[in-house]
N, CA and C atoms as a LAMMPS dump frame, in Angstrom:
ITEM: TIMESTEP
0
ITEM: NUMBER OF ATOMS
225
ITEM: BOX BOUNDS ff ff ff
-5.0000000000000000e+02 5.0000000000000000e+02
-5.0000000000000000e+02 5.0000000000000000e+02
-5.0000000000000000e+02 5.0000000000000000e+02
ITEM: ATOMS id mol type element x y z
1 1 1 N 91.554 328.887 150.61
2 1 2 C 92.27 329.046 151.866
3 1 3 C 93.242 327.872 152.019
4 2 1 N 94.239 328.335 152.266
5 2 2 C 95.406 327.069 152.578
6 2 3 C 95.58 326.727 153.912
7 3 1 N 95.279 325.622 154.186
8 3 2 C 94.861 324.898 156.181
9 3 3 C 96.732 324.301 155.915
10 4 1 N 97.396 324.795 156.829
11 4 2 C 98.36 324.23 157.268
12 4 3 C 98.608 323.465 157.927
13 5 1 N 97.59 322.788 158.934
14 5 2 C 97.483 321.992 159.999
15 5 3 C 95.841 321.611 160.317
16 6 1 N 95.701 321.005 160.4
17 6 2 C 93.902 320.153 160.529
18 6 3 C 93.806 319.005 161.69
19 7 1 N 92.814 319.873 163.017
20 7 2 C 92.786 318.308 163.76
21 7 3 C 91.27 318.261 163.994
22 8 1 N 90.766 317.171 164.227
23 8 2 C 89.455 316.326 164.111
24 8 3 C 89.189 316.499 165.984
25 9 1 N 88.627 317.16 166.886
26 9 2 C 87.909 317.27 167.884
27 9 3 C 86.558 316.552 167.849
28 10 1 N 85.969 316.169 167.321
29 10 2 C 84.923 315.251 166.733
30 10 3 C 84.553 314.39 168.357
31 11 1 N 83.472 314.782 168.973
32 11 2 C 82.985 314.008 170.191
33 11 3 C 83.89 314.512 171.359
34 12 1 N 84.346 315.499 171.204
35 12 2 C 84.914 316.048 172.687
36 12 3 C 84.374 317.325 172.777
37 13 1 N 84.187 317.364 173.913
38 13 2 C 83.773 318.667 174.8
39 13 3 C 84.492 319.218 175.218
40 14 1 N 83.557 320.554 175.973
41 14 2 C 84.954 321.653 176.121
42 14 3 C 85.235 321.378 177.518
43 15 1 N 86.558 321.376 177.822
44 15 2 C 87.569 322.318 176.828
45 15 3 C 88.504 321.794 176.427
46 16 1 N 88.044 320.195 176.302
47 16 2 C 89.21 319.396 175.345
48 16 3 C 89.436 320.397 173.606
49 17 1 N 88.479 320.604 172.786
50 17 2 C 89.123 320.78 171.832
51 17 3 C 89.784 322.722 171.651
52 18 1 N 89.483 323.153 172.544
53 18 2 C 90.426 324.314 172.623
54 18 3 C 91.436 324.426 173.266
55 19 1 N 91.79 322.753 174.079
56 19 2 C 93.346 322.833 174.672
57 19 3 C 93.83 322.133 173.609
58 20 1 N 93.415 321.082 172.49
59 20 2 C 93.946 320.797 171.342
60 20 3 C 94.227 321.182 170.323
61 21 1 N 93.479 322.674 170.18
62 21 2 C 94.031 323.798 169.302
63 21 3 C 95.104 324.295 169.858
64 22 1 N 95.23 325.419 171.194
65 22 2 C 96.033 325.606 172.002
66 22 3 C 97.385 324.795 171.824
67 23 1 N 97.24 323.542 171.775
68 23 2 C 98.618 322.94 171.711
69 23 3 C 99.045 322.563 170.22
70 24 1 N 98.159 322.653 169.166
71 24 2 C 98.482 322.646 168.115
72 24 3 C 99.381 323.721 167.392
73 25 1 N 98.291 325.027 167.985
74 25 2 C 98.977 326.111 167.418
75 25 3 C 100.475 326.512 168.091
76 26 1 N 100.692 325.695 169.093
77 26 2 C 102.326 325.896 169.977
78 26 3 C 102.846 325.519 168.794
79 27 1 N 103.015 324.532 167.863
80 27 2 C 103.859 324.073 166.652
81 27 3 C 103.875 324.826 165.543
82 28 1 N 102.922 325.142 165.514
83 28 2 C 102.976 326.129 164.391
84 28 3 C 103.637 327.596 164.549
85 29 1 N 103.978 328.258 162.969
86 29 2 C 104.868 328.994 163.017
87 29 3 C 103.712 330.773 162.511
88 30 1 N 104.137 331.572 162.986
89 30 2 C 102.985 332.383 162.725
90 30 3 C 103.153 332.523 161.72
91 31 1 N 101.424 333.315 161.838
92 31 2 C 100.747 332.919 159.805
93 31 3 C 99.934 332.02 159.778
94 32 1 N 100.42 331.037 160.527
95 32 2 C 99.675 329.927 159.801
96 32 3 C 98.481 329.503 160.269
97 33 1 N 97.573 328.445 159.534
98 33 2 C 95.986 328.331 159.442
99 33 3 C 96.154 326.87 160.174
100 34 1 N 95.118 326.941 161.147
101 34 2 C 94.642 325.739 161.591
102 34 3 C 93.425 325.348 161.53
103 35 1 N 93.087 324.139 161.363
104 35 2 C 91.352 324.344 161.135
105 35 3 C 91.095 323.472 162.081
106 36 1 N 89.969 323.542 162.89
107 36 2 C 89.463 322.729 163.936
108 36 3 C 88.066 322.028 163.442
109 37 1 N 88.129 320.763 163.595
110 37 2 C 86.708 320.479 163.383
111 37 3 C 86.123 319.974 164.766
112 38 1 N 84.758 320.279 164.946
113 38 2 C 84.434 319.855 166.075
114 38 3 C 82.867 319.319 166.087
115 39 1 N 82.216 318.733 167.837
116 39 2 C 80.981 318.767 167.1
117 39 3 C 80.087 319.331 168.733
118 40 1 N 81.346 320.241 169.358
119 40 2 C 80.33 320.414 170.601
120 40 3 C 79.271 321.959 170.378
121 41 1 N 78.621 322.309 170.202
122 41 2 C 78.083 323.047 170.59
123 41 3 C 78.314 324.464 170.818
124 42 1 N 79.242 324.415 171.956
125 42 2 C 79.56 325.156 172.931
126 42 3 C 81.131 325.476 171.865
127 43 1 N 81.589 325.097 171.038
128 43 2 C 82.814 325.306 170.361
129 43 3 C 82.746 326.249 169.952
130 44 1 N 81.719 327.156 169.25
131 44 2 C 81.393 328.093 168.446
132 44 3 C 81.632 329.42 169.521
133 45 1 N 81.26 329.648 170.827
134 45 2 C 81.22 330.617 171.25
135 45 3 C 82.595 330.224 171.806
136 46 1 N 82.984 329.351 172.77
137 46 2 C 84.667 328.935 173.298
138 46 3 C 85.61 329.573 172.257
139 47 1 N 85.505 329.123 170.763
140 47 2 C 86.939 329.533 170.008
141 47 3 C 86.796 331.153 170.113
142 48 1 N 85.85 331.853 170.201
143 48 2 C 85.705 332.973 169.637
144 48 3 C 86.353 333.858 170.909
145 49 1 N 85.823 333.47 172.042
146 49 2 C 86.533 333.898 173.416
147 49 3 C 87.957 333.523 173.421
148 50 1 N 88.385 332.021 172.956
149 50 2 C 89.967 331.688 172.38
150 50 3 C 91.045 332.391 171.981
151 51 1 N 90.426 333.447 170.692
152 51 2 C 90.781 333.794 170.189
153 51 3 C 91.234 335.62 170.463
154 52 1 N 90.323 335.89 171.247
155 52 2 C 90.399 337.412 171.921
156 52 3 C 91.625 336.802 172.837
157 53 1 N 91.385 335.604 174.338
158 53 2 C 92.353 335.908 174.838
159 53 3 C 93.376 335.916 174.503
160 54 1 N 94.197 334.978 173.646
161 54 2 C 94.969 334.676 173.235
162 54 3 C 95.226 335.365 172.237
163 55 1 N 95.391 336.373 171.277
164 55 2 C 95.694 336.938 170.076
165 55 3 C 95.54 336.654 169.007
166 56 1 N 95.194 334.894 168.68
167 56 2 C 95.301 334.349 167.259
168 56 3 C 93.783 334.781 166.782
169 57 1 N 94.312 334.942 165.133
170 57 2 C 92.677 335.333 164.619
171 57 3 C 91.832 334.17 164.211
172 58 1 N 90.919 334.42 165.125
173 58 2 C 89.584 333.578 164.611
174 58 3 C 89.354 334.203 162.544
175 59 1 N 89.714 333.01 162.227
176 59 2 C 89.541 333.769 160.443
177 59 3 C 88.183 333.619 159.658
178 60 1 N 87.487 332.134 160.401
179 60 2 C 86.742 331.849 160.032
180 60 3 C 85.496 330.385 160.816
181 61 1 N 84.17 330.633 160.844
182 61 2 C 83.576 329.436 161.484
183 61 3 C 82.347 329.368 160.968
184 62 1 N 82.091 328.341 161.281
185 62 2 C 80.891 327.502 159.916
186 62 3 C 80.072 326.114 160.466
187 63 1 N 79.454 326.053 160.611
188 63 2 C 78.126 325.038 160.947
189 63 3 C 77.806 323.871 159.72
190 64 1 N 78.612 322.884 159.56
191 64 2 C 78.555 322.151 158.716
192 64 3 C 77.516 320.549 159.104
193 65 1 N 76.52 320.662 158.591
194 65 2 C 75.357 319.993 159.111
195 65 3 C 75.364 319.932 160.864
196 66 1 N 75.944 318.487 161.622
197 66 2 C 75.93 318.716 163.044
198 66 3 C 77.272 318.924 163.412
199 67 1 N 78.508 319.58 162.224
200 67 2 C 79.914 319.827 162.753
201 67 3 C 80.01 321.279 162.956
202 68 1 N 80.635 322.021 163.237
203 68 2 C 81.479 322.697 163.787
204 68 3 C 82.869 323.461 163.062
205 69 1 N 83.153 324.306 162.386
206 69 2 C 84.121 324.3 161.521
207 69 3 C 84.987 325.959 162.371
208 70 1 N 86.315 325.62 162.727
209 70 2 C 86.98 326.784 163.172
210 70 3 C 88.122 326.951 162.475
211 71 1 N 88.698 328.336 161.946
212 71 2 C 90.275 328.124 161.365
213 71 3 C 90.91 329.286 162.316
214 72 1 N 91.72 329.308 162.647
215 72 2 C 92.597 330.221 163.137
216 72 3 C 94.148 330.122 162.424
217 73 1 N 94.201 331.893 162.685
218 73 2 C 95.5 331.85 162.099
219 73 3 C 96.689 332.253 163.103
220 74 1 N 97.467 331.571 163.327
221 74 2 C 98.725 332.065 164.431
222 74 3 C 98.896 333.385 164.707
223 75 1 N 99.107 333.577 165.742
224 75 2 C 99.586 335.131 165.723
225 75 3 C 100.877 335.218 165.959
């Protein structure tokens, strides 16, 4: 998978790191992959609701020991 953009949410809660996706993916051009790393919890079900409202596809998410792994792709 090719990550076009990667930001570290690491110790923030919601809904800091889905307004930091949110504003990530404003830069980006559609198509493209963002990957979120995070370590709240509550990230796993937030992106997934993220991703309905907003249109971008949730592509992929993953539980990496106590992280958090989200990619979305622009819509």
């Amino acid at each position: 998978m090719n990550i076009d953009k990667e930001i570290d949410t690491r110790g923030l809660n919601c809904p800091l790191p889905i307004l930091k996706a949110k504003k990530a993916l404003a830069d980006m051009q559609s198509g493209q992959l963002l990957k979120v790393v995070a370590t709240d919890v509550g990230s796993m079900r937030d992106f997934q609701a993220f991703a309905k409202q907003t249109g971008n596809e949730l592509v992929e998410q993953q539980t990496v020991g106590e992280e958090y792994v989200h990619v979305l792709r622009r819509r």
